[in-house]
C-alpha positions in Angstrom: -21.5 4.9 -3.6 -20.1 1.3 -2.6 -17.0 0.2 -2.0 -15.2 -2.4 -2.0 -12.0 -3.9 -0.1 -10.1 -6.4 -0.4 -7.8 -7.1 2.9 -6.3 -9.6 5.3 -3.0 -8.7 3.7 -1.5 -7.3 6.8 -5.1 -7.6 8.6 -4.8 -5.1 11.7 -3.8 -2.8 8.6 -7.0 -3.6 6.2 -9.5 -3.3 9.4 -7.6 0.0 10.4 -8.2 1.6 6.9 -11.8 0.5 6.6 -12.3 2.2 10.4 -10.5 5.2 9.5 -12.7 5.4 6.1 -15.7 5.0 8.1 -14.7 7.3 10.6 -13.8 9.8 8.1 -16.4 9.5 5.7 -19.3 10.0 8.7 -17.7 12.9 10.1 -18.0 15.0 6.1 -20.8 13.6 5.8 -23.2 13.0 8.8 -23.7 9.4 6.8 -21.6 5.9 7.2 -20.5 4.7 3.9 -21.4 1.4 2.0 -18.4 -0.9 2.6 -17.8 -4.3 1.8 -14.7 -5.7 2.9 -13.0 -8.8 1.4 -10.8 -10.7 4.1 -8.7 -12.9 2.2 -8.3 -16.4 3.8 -4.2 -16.5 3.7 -2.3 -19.3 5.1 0.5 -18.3 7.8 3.4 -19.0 4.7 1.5 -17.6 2.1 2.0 -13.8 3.7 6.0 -14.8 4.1 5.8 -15.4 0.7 4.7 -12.0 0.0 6.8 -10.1 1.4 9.9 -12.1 0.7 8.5 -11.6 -3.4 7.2 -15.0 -3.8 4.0 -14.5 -5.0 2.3 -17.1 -7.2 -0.8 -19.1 -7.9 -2.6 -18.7 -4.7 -1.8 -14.9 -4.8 -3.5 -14.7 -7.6 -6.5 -17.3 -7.4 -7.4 -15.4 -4.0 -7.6 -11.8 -5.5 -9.3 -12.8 -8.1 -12.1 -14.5 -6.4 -12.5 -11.7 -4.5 -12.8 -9.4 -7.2 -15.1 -10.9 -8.7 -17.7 -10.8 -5.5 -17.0 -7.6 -5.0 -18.3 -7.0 -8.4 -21.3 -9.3 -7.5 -21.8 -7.5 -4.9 -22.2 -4.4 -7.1 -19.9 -1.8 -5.6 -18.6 1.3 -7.4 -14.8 1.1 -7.2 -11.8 -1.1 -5.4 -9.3 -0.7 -3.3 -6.4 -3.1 -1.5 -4.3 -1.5 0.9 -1.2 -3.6 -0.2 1.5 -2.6 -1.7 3.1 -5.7 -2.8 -0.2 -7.3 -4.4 -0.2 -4.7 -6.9 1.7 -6.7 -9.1 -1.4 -8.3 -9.5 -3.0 -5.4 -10.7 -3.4 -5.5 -14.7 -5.2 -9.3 -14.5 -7.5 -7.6 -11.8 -8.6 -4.8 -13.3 -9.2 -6.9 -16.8 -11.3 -8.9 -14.8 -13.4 -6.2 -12.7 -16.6 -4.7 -14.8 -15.8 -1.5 -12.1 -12.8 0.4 -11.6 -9.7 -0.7 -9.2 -8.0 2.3 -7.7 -3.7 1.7 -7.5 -2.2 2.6 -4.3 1.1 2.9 -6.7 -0.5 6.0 -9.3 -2.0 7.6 -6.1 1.3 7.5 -4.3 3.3 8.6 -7.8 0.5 11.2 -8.1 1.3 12.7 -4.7 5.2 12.4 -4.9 4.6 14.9 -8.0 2.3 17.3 -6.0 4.8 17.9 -3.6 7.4 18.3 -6.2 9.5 15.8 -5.1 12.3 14.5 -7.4 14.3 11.8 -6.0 12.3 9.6 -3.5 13.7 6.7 -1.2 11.0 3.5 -1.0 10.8 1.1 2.0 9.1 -1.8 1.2 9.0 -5.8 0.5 11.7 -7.4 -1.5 8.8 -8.3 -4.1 7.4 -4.0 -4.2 11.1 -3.6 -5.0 12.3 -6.2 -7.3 8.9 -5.7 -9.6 9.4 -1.9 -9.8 6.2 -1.2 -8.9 7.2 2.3 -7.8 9.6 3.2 -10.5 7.2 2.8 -13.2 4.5 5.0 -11.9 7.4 7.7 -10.7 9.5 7.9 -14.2 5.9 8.8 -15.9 6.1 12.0 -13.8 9.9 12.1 -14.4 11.2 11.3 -10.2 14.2 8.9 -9.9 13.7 6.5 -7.4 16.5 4.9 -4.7 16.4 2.3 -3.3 18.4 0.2 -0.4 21.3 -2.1 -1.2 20.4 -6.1 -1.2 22.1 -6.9 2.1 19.7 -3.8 4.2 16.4 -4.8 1.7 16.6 -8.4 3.1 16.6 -6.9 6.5 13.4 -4.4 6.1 12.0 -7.4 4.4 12.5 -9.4 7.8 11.3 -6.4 9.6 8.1 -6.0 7.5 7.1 -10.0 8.9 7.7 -9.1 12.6 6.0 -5.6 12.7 2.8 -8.0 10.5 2.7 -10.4 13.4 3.1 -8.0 16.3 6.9 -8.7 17.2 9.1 -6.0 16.3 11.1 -4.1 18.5 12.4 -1.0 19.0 15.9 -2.0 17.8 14.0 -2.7 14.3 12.7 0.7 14.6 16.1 2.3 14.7 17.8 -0.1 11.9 14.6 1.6 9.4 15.5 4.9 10.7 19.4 4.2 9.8 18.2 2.7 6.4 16.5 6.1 5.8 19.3 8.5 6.8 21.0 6.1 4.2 18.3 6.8 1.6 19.4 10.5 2.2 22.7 10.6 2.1 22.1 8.8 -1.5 20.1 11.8 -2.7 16.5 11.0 -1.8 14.5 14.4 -0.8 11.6 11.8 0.6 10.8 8.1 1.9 8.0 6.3 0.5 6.7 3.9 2.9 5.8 1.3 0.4 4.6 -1.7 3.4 1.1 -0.3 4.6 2.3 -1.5 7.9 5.0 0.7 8.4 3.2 4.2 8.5 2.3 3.4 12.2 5.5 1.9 13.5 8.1 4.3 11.9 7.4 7.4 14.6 10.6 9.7 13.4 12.4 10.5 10.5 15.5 12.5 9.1 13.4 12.5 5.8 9.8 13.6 4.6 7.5 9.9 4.8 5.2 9.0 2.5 3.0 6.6 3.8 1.1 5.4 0.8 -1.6 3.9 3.1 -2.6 7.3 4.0 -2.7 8.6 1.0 -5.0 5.8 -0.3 -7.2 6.4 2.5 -7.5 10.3 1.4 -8.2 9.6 -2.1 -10.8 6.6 -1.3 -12.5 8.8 1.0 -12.7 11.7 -1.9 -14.2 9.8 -3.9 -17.1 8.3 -1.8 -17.8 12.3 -0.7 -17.4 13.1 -4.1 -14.5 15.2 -3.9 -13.2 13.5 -6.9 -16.0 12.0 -9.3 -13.9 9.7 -11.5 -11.5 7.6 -10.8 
């Protein structure tokens, strides 16, 4: 089976989940997988953009182009290890001849497993505003909470630094505040909707869900065939 990725939307993050597939992937089965990684040439303002919600044509023109060599390249599924982008993700798959895995339905999928009912989300200002979360999580009947517009412009701000290698560890302790806030409104868990925060966040009063590792589980069930359809 071959996949396909498409990254360089947080780019230390794409590389570390194609590594960490590898890795796993090798290990259950004694063989490296069949990888093809898209690195998507993004300008400097075009990754502010995203996380500040202001996605638009070259979003778009970008993931699509890479879509569609992935699907010359003839692999079996697709995966993006971005959050935000998924907005995207109804003109992709209409234009992919093979299946596009949603880091949103696999997170909403595992929020119901645990039996979660009211779940906090960290993320962009664009995850947020689009509802990319509460969609999936009302299908499996979880309310989701989210931070006020004052403390989302400040995660959003966060997100940038922690991208480019400059956050500190007084940004580490405003995201642990926002999450004892998240509580304190009800939430039972924390969705870690930013791919890059799974590794920077290293405590929490709450449960995390870092929906990059739960992509990574399900992408590596299905090339070991722990799952067979997607």
């Amino acid at each position: 089976m071959r996949l396909g990725i498409i990254g360089g939307l947080g780019p230390a993050t794409s590389c570390a989940f194609c590594l960490n597939v590898n890795n796993r992937v090798r290990k259950l089965t004694d063989c490296q997988p069949d990888i093809v990684l898209e690195n998507l040439p993004i300008s400097t303002s075009a990754e502010r953009n995203i996380i500040h919600g202001n996605l638009g044509f070259e979003h778009c023109r970008l993931l699509m182009q890479a879509v569609e060599r992935l699907n010359r390249n003839e692999v079996d599924f697709i995966v993006i290890p971005c959050n935000t982008v998924h907005v995207f993700i109804n003109e992709l798959r209409e234009n992919s001849h093979v299946p596009i895995l949603s880091i949103i339905e696999e997170c909403a999928k595992e929020c119901q497993l645990r039996g979660f009912r009211k779940v906090g989300l960290l993320g962009s200002t664009k995850t947020v505003n689009e509802k990319l979360h509460d969609t999936e999580l009302e299908k499996c009947g979880i309310q989701l909470i989210t931070l006020n517009e004052k403390n989302q412009e400040k995660v959003s701000e966060i997100l940038i630094k922690i991208i480019h290698n400059k956050a500190t560890e007084a940004d580490e302790a405003f995201l642990i505040g926002v999450i004892d806030v998240l509580r304190t409104n009800g939430a039972e868990a924390v969705i870690l909707g930013c791919t890059e925060l799974g590794s920077f966040i290293r405590k929490s009063s709450l449960p995390l869900l870092d929906t990059l590792s739960i992509f990574e589980d399900e992408t590596v069930n299905l090339l070991t065939n722990k799952k067979k359809t997607i």
